[in-house]
N, C-alpha and C positions, 0 to 999 in steps of 0.2 A: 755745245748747245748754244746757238744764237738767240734764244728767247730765253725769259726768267721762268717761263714757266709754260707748262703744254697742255692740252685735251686729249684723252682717247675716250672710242668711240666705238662700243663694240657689237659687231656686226651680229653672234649670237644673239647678245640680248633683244635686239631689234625684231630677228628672228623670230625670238618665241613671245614678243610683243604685237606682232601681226599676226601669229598665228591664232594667238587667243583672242584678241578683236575679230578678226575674220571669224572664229569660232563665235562667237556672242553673236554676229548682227546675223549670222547662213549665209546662204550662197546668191542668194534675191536680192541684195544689200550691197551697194558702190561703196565702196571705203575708199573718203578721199584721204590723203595724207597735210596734213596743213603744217606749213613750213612758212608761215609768218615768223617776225622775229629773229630772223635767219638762224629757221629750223628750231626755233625754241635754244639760240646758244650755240646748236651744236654746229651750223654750219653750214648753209644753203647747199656749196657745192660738193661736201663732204656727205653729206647726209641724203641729197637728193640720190647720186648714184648707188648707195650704198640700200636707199628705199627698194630701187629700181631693182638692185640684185634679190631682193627680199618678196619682191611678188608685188610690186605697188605699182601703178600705172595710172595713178591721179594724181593729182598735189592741183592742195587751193593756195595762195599766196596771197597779202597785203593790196599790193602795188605793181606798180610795173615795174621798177627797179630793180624789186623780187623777180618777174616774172624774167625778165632777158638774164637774171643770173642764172635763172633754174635753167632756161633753155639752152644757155651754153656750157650746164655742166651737164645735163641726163645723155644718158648713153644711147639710148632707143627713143621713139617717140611715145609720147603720155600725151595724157589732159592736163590741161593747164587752168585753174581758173581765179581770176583776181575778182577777191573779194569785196576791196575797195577802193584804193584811192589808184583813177584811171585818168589825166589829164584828157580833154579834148582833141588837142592836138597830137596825142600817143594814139587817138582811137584808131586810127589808118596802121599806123603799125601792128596793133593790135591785133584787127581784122586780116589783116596781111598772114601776119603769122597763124591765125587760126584760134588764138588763144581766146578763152569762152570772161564772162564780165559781171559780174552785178550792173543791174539797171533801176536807181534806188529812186529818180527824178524826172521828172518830163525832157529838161535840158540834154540829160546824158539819152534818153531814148533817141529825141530827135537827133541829136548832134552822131552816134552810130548810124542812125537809118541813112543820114547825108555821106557819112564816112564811106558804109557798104555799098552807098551808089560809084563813090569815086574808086573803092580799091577794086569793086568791079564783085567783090566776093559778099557774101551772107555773114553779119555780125552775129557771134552766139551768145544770146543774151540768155539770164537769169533773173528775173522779176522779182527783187526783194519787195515785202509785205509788210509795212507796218503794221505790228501784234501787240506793241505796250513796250518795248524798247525804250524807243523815242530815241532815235539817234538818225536810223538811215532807212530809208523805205519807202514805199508809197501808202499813204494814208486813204480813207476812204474816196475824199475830192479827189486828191492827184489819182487817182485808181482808176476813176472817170476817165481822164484825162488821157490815161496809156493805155486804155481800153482802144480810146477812137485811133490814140498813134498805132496802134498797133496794128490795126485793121489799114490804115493807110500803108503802113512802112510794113504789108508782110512781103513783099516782093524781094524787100533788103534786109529784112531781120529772123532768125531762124527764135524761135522761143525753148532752148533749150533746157531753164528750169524755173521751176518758182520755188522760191524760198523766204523765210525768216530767223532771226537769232533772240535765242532765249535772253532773258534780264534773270538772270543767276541760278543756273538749272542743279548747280551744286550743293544749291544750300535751304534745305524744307523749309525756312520762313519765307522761300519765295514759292512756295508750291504752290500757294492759289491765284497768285500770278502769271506762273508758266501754267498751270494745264487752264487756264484762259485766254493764254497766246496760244496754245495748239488748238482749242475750240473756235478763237476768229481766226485763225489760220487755216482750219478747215472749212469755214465758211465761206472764207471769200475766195477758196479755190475752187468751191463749190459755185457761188455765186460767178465766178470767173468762164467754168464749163459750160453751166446754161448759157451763155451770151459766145460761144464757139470759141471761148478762148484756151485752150489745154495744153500744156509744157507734157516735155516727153520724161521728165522728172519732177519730183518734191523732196524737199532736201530742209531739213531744221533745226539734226541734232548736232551739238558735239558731244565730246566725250563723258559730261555729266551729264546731258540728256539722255546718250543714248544708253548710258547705264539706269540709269534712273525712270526714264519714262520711254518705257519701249516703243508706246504708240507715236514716238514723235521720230523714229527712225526712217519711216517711207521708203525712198528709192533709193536714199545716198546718205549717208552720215559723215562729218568731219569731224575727225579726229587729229588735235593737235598732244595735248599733254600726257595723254594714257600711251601714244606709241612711244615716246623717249622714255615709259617708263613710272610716269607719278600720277597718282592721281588726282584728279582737282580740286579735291579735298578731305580732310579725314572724316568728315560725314558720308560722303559716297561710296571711302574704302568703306566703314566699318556697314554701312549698308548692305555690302556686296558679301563681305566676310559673314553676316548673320545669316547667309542663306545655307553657308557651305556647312559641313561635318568638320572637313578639315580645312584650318583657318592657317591658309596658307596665302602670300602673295603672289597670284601668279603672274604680275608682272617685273621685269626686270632694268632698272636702269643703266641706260646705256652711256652715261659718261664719269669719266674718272680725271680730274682737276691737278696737274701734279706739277710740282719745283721741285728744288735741292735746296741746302743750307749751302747760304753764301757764306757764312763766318760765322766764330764762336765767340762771345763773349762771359768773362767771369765780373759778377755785379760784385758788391760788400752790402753788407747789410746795414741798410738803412737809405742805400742810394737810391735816389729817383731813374725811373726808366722811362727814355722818348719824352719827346714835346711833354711840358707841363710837369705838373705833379700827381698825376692821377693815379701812377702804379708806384710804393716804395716798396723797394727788398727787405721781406720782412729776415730774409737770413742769407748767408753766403748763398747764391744762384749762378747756375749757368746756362746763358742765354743763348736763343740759334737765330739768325739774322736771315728773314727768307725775302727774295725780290722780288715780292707780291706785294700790293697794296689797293687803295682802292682804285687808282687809275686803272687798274688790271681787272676789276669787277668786284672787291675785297673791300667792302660796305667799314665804310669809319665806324657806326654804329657797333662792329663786332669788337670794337677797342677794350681789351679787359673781359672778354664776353666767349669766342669763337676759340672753336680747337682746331688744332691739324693733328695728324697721324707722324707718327718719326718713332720707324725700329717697329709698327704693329703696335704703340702707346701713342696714347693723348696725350696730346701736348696746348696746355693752356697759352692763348693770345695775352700779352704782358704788354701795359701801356697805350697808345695811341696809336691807329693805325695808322701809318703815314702815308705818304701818293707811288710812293714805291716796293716802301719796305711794310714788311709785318716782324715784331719779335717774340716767339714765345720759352714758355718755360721749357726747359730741357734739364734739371737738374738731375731728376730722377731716374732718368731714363740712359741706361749703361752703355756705355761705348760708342755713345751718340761723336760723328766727326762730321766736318764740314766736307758738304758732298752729296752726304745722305739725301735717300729721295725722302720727300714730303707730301704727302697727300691732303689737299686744301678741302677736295671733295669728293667721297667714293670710297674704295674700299682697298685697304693694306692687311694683309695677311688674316687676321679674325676681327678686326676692329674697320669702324666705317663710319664717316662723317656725312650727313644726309642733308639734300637740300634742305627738310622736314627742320633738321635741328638751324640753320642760317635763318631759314626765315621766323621763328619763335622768336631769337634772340635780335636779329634785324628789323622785324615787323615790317621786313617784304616779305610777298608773294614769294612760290617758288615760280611763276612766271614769271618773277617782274627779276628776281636773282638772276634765273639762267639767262634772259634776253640779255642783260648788261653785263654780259660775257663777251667783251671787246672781241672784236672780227681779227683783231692781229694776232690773237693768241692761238699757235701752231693746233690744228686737229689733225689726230690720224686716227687710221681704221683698224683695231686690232681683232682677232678672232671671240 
C-alpha cells in the first residue's frame, strides 16, 4: 500500500441513496447531484462516474475547476451547472462547452452576453435572486438592471433557470426566515413573468429544503449531503423519522476511511504519551501507532477525544494528534498486531465510527470534516 491510508466508496449505498431521493421529490422533479467540495470528500472523479452509473445526469458544481474535472471524468454526457465562482475570462470556455452558470450581477450578465456573441453559441444562464441570503444574487435594483440586459442580450443568452439559496433551511429558528425567502422568491418570479420574462426552470431547495419545505422544490432540487448519505442535521432527520411507524434510516453512507497499525508500542505507567503532557499512563498500556494525522484530514482537536475501530473494538485516540501520526489505546483489545486494518470512519464488522460522533467532539460540521478530506487520499469504488 503506497498511501497511509484509503477511502471506499460504495456504489450500493449511493444506489439506494437516489433511489429514496428520487422517491421523495416523483418523477416532475430534476435531481441535480451537487459535487462541490470535491463530491463532499468523496471525490469528484470517483464519485461523478459512479453518480452516472446510478441513474444521475445533472451535477451542479462550485467553480470551474470543478466543472473541467467533472467533464473529464463522466462517462456519457450530463448537465453541468456552476453555481459560483465563474472568472470572466473562463466565460468563452464555458459557453464553448455548453456548461449552464449562475448569473448573480450585471457584470457577469453583460460580460456572457459578450462572450456568446464571440463563441458564436447561446450562454445558459440561471438568474440567482436575492431572498434574504445576502451573499450572491440580484437584489431588487440590480433585478432592474437584468431585466433591461436581458431583453437586450436575448439573442446571446438562453434563460435556463431562476433560482435562490436558503439562509439555513436545516434548522426551525430560521423557519420564518426561509418561508420568507420562498414568499419573495415567488414574487419576483411572478413580478418577472408579467414583464415576459420566464426561465424554463425554478430551482431553490437543497437537501434540507427539500425535506423540510416541500413547496420550495419546483422544477429541480440540489442535493449535496443527503446523497453521500447524512443528513444536514439532526433536526431534519428526527423531523423525517416522526412521520414514519417505523423509525428507520433510510439513508446509507457511502464512505468507509481505513489505515493499518504502523507499530506497537508498550508504555509503563505513569509515562507521558506524544508531544506534551496531556495524555499519562495511568497503568502498563499498549499502544497502536496509525499514519493518520491531521495533515490527512484527522482534526488535532480529536487529541485524547476520537475513536478508531481495531479487531470490530474501539479504540480510544491517546495524546496529541500529530501532522502524521495518530496513537491510540489498544490494550484491551486481544491479538491486536501491527498491520491490522483500522477504520478511522465507517463501519468494522458490528461496530462503526460516524461522521455524527467527529464532528460533536471536533465542533466541525460533517460538511466541513468530509470536505478536508485531502484529494491525495486513495478512493475506490466497492460494491
Amino acid at each position: 500500500m503506497l498511501h497511509s491510508s484509503y477511502i471506499e466508496i460504495s456504489k450500493s449505498a449511493l444506489q439506494n441513496n437516489i433511489n429514496f431521493l428520487k422517491q421523495e421529490i416523483g418523477p416532475h422533479v430534476k435531481l441535480s447531484s451537487v459535487i462541490k467540495g470535491n463530491a463532499y470528500g468523496h471525490g469528484i472523479e470517483q464519485f461523478a462516474k459512479l453518480a452516472q452509473e446510478c441513474g444521475v445526469d445533472h451535477f451542479s458544481v462550485f467553480s470551474a475547476d470543478e466543472a473541467q474535472r467533472l467533464l473529464s471524468a463522466i462517462t456519457r454526457p450530463a448537465t453541468i451547472l456552476i453555481m459560483g465562482y465563474l472568472d470572466n475570462a473562463e466565460l468563452e470556455w464555458a459557453i464553448e462547452q455548453e456548461l449552464e452558470f449562475f448569473v448573480f450581477e450585471p457584470d457577469r450578465l453583460r460580460e456572457a452576453a459578450k462572450a456568446a456573441k464571440t463563441v458564436g453559441k447561446k450562454a445558459i444562464i440561471h438568474l440567482e435572486l436575492e431572498t434574504g441570503m445576502n451573499r450572491t444574487g440580484f437584489e431588487s435594483h440590480t433585478l432592474r438592471i437584468a431585466k433591461s440586459l436581458l431583453e437586450e442580450c436575448r439573442d446571446h443568452v438562453r434563460l435556463k433557470g431562476i433560482c435562490t439559496h436558503f439562509a439555513g433551511a436545516e434548522s426551525m429558528q430560521n423557519h420564518k426566515r426561509v418561508t420568507e425567502q420562498i414568499n419573495l422568491f415567488n414574487e419576483q418570479v411572478e413580478a418577472l413573468k408579467l414583464e415576459g420574462i420566464q426561465a424554463e426552470q425554478l430551482h431553490t431547495a437543497c437537501s434540507a429544503a427539500m425535506m423540510t419545505y416541500p413547496e420550495s422544490r419546483f422544477d429541480m432540487v440540489r442535493i449535496g449531503i443527503m446523497q453521500y448519505g447524512f443528513w444536514p442535521s439532526p433536526e431534519t432527520y428526527s423531523s423525517y423519522l416522526g412521520k414514519l411507524q417505523r423509525k428507520q434510516d433510510p439513508l446509507r453512507r457511502l464512505i468507509n476511511w481505513k489505515s493499518h497499525i504502523m507499530s506497537l508500542k508498550h508504555v509503563n505507567a505513569g509515562d507521558y504519551v506524544g508531544y506534551g503532557t496531556s495524555f499519562q499512563a495511568p497503568r502498563q498500556m499498549v499502544m497502536a501507532i496509525i499514519p493518520v494525522g491531521y495533515a490527512w484530514g484527522y482534526s488535532r482537536s480529536l487529541s485524547n477525544q476520537g475513536q478508531v475501530l481495531v479487531r470490530g473494538q474501539r479504540a480510544g485516540v491517546v495524546g496529541i494528534v500529530n501532522m502524521n501520526v495518530l496513537t491510540v489505546d489498544v490494550t484491551n483489545i486481544e491479538g491486536v498486531q501491527k498491520g491490522d486494518e483500522v477504520v478511522l470512519l465507517g463501519i468494522q464488522e458490528n461496530e462503526s465510527i460516524s461522521v455524527a460522533s467527529f464532528a460533536e467532539l471536533s465542533t466541525q460540521l460533517n460538511y466541513e470534516l468530509l470536505t478536508r478530506l485531502p484529494m491525495n487520499i486513495p478512493r475506490m469504488i466497492i460494491s
